[in-house]
C-alpha positions as CSV (number, residue, x, y, z in Angstrom):
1,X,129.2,20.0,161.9
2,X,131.2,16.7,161.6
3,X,129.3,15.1,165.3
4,X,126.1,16.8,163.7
5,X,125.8,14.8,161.1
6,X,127.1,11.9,162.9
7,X,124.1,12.2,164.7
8,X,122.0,12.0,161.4
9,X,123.8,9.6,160.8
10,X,122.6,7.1,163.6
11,X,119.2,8.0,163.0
12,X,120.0,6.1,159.8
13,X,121.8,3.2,161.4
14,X,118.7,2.9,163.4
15,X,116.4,2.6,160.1
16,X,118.7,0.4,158.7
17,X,118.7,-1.9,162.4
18,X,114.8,-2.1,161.8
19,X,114.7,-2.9,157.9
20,X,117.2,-6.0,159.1
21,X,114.4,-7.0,161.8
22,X,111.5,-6.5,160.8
23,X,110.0,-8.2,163.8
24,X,110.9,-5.8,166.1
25,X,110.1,-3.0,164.0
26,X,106.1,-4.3,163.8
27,X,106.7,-5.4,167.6
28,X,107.9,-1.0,168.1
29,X,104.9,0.0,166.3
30,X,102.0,-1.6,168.8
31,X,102.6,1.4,171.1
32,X,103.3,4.1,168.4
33,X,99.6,3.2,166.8
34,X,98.1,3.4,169.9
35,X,99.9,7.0,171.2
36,X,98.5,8.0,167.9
37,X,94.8,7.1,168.0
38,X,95.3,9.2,171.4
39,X,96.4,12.3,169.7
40,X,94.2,12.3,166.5
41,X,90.9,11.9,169.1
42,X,92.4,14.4,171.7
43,X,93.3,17.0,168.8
44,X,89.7,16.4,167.0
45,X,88.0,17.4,170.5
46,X,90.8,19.9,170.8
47,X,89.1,21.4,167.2
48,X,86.1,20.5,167.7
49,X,86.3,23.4,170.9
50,X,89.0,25.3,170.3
51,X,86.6,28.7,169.5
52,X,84.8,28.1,172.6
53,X,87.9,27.8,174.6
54,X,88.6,31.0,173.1
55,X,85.8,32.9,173.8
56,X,85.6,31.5,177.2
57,X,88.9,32.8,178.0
58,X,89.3,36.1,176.3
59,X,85.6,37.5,178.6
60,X,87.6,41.2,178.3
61,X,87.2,41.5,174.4
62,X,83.1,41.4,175.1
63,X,83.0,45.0,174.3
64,X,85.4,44.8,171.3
65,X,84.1,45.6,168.3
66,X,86.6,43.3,166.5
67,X,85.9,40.3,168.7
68,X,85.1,38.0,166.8
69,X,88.0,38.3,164.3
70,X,90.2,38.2,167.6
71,X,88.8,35.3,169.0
72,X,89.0,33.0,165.7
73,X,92.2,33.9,165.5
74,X,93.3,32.9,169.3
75,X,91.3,29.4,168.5
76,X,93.4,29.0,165.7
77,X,96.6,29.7,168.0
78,X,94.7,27.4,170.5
79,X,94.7,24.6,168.0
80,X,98.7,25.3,166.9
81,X,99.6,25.5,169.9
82,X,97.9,21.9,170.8
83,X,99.1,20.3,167.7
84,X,102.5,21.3,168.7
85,X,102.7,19.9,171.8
86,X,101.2,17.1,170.6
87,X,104.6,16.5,168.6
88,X,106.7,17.9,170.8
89,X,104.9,15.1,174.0
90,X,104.2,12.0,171.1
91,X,107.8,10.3,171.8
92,X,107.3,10.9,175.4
93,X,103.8,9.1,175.4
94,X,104.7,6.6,173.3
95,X,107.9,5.6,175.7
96,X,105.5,5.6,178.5
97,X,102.8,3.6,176.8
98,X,105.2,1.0,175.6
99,X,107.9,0.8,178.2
100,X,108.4,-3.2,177.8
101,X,108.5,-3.1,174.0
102,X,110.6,-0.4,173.7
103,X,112.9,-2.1,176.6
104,X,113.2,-5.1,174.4
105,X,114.0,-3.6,171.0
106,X,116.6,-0.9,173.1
107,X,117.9,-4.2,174.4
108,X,118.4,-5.8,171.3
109,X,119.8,-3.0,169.9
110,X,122.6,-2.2,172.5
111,X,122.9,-5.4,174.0
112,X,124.6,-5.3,177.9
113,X,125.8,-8.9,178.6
114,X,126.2,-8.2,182.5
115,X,123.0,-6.3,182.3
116,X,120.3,-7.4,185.0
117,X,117.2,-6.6,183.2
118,X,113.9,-5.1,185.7
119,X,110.3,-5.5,185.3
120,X,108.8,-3.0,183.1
121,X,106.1,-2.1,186.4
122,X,109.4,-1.1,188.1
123,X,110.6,1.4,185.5
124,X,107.3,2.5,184.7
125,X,107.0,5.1,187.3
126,X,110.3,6.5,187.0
127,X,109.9,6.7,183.1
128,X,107.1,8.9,184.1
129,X,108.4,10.9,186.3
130,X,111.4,11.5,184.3
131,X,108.9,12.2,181.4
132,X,106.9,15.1,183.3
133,X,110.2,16.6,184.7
134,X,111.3,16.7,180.5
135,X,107.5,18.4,179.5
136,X,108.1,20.9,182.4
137,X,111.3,21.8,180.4
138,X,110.0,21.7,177.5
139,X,107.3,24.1,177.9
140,X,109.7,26.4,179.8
141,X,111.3,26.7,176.4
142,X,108.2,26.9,173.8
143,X,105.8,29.2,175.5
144,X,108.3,32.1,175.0
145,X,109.2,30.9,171.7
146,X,105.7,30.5,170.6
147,X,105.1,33.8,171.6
148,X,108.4,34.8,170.2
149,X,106.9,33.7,166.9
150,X,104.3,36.5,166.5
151,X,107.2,39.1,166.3
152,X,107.1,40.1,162.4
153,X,110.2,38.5,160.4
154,X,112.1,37.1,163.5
155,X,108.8,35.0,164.3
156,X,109.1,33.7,160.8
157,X,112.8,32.9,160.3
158,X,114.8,32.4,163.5
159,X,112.0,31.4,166.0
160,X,110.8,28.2,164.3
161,X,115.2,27.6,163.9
162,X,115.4,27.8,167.7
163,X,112.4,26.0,168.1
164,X,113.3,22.6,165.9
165,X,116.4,23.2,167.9
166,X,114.7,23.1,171.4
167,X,112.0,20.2,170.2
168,X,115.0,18.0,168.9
169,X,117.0,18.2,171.6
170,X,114.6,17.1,173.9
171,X,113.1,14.7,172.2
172,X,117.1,13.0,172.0
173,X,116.7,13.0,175.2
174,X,113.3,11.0,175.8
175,X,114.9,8.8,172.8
176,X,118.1,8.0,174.3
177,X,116.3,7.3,178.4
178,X,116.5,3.4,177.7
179,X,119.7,3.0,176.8
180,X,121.0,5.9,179.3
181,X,119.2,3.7,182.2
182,X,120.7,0.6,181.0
183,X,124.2,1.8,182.3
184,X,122.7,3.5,186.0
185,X,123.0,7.1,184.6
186,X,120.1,9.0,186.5
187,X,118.2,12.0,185.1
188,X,120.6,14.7,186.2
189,X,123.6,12.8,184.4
190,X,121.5,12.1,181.1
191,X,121.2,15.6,180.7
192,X,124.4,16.6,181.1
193,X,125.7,13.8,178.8
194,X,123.5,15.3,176.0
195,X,124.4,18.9,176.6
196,X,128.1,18.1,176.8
197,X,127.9,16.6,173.6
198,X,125.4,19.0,171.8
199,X,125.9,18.7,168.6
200,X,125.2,15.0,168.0
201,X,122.5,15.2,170.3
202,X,121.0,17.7,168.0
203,X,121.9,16.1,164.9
204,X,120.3,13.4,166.0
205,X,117.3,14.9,167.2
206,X,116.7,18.2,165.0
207,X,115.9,15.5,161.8
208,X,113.4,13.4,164.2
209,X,111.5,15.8,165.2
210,X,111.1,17.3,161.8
211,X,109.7,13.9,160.7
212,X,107.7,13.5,163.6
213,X,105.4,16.6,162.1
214,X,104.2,14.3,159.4
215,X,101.3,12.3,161.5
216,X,101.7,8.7,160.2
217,X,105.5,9.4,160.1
218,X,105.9,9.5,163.5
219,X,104.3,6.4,163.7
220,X,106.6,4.3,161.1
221,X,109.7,6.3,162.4
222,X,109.2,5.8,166.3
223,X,111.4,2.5,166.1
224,X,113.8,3.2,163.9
225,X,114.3,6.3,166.1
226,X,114.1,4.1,169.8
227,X,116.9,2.0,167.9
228,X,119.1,4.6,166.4
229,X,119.4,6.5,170.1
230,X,120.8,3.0,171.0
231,X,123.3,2.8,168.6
232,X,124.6,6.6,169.3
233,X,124.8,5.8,173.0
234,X,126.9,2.6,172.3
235,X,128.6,4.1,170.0
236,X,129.0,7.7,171.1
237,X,127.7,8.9,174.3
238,X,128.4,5.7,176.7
239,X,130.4,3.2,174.9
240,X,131.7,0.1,176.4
C-alpha cells in the first residue's frame, strides 16, 4: 500500500511540476486538444451509427420477435464499448500525436545531462509501434472483461475493479515510454520494470485513468500526467 500511494503520489508531484511552469503545461496541451477533437468527432459518428452497426451485424436475430429490443441494446454496448477504448487509446494517441512536445516537457522534467537527444521523426515510428504492440495488449485484457461485465453482481463489483486495474496499468506504461527510452530500456525491459514494481505502477496509473473518464479532464491532466511518469522514473523506477 506504501509504493501504491507513492505512486499517487507522483501523479501529484507532476501537477505540482506543471502549476510551477506554466509554459510547458499550455505547450503539453496543443496535442491533448487535438487527440480530443479526434475522439469527440470519431465517437459522434460512432453514435450517430452505432444501431446500424448493430443491425448489420446481428442478420441471425431477423426472425426474433424481440429484435429490436436486442439490437438497441447491442448499439448501446457498441457505443460503451467505443467510448471505452477511446479512454483506454487517448494517452496513447496523444503520445503519438505530440511526440516532440511531450519529449521536451519529459526532458525538462527528468533532465539526462549526458543525454544525446534524437529527432522526433526518428522516434516517431517506434513510439508507434510500441503503441500498437500496447493496444494489442490491451484489448487482450478488456474484451474478456467487458464481457466479464454482463455476469450479474460480479460484472458490477469486481469486473470494473480489474478493469481500472488493467486500464491503469497500461496506461503507466504509455506514460512512463519517454522517460524509459531516455535511458535505452527497450519495450521488453519497460514492461518488465513496471510489472516488477506493480504497485507503484498501479498507483500511479489506477488514479489517471479514473480521471481520464472525465472528457475535458483528460485533456488538462495529460501534462501533469507526461510529467509525473518522469518524476516516478527518476525517482523510482530508473534513478540516477
Amino acid at each position: 500500500m506504501r509504493d501504491f500511494f507513492s505512486g499517487v503520489g507522483f501523479f501529484f508531484q507532476g501537477i505540482g511540476w506543471v502549476a510551477k511552469h506554466g509554459r510547458w503545461w499550455l505547450f503539453g496541451l496543443i496535442p491533448a486538444v487535438i487527440a480530443f477533437a479526434v475522439y469527440v468527432v470519431a465517437l459522434i459518428f460512432l453514435g450517430k451509427y452505432a444501431f446500424e452497426i448493430a443491425d448489420f451485424a446481428t442478420p441471425f436475430a431477423d426472425s426474433w420477435s424481440w429484435r429490436d429490443t436486442f439490437r438497441t441494446i447491442m448499439g448501446v454496448i457498441i457505443f460503451i464499448g467505443g467510448l471505452a477504448l477511446a479512454v483506454i487509446t487517448y494517452a496513447a494517441l496523444t503520445l503519438a500525436i505530440g511526440e516532440p512536445f511531450y519529449e521536451r516537457l519529459s526532458g525538462e522534467a527528468d533532465p539526462l545531462p549526458d543525454h544525446e537527444e534524437k529527432p522526433w521523426w526518428r522516434t516517431l515510428p517506434r513510439s508507434i509501434r510500441d503503441s500498437l504492440v500496447t493496444l494489442v495488449y490491451v484489448l487482450a485484457f478488456t474484451i474478456p472483461l467487458f464481457v466479464l461485465g454482463f455476469i450479474p453482481v460480479i460484472g458490477q463489483t469486481v469486473v470494473p475493479v480489474i478493469g481500472a486495474m488493467v486500464s491503469g496499468f497500461f496506461l503507466s506504461v504509455e506514460l512512463t515510454t519517454l522517460a524509459l527510452e531516455r535511458r535505452d530500456l527497450p519495450r521488453k525491459a519497460r514492461m518488465a520494470l513496471l510489472r516488477k514494481n506493480l504497485p507503484l505502477t498501479l498507483g500511479f496509473g489506477v488514479p489517471i485513468f479514473l480521471l481520464f473518464l472525465v472528457p475535458l479532464v483528460a485533456v488538462v491532466a495529460m501534462p501533469a500526467a507526461v510529467a509525473g511518469a518522469a518524476l516516478m522514473v527518476r525517482g523510482r523506477l530508473a534513478p540516477r
